[in-house]
C-alpha positions as CSV (number, residue, x, y, z in Angstrom):
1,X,0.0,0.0,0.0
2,X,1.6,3.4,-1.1
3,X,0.3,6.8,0.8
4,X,0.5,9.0,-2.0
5,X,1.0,12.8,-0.6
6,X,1.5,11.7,2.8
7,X,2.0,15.0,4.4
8,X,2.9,14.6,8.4
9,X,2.3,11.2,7.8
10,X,-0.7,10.3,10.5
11,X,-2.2,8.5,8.2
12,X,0.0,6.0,7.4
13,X,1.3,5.9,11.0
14,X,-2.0,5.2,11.8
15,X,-2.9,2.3,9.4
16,X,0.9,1.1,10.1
17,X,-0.6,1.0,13.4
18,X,-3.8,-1.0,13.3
19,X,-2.5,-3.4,10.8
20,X,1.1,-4.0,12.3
21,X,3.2,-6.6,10.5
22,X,0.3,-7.6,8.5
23,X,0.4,-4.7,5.7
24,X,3.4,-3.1,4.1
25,X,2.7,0.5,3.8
26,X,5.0,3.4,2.6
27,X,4.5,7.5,2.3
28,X,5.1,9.3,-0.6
29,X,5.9,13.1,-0.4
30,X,6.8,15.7,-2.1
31,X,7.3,18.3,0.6
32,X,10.2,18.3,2.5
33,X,9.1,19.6,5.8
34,X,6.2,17.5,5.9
35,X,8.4,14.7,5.2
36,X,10.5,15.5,8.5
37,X,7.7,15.6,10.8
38,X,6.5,12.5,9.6
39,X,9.8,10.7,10.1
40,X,9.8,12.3,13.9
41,X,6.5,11.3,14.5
42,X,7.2,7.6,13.5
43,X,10.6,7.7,15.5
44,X,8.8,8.9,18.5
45,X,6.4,5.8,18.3
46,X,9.0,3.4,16.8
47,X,7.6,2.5,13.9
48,X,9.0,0.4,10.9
49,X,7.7,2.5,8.2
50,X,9.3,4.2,5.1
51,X,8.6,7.5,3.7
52,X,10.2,8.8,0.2
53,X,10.6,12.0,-0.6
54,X,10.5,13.2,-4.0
55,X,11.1,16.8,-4.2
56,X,11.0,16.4,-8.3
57,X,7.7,14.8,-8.2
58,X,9.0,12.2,-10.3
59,X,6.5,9.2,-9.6
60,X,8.0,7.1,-12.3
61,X,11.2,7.1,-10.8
62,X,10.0,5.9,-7.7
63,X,7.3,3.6,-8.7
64,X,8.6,2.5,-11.8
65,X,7.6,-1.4,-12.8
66,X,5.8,-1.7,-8.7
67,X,2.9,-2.8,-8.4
68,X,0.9,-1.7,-5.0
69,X,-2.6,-3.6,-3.8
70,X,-3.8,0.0,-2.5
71,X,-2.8,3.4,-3.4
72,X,-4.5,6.2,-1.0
73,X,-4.6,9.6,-0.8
């Protein structure tokens, strides 16, 4: 499952959360100081979870040739 936009990230901290081991999840941004409070927030709860930053908006770099079950927004 891919976050796309993820902002501060409580979203996908929060289904990271609830669904534990059972669901791979990454954020997607664009915005660099969102980005960083995500990563804080997910450090202060110790949570497994990657967030991208793409500052070029370049999805195709990023997601070239993956294939996601879920893409949310």
């Amino acid at each position: 499952m891919c976050d796309f936009g993820s902002g501060h990230g409580g979203l996908t901290i929060d289904i990271k959360k609830y669904f534990g081991n059972r669901l791979e999840i990454c954020g997607y941004e664009v915005n660099k100081k969102a980005l960083k409070i995500a990563e804080q927030y997910k450090n202060q709860i110790g949570l497994e979870l990657n967030f991208l930053l793409d500052e070029e908006a370049n999805v195709d770099k990023y997601f070239e040739g993956k294939f996601f079950d879920a893409v949310i927004s």
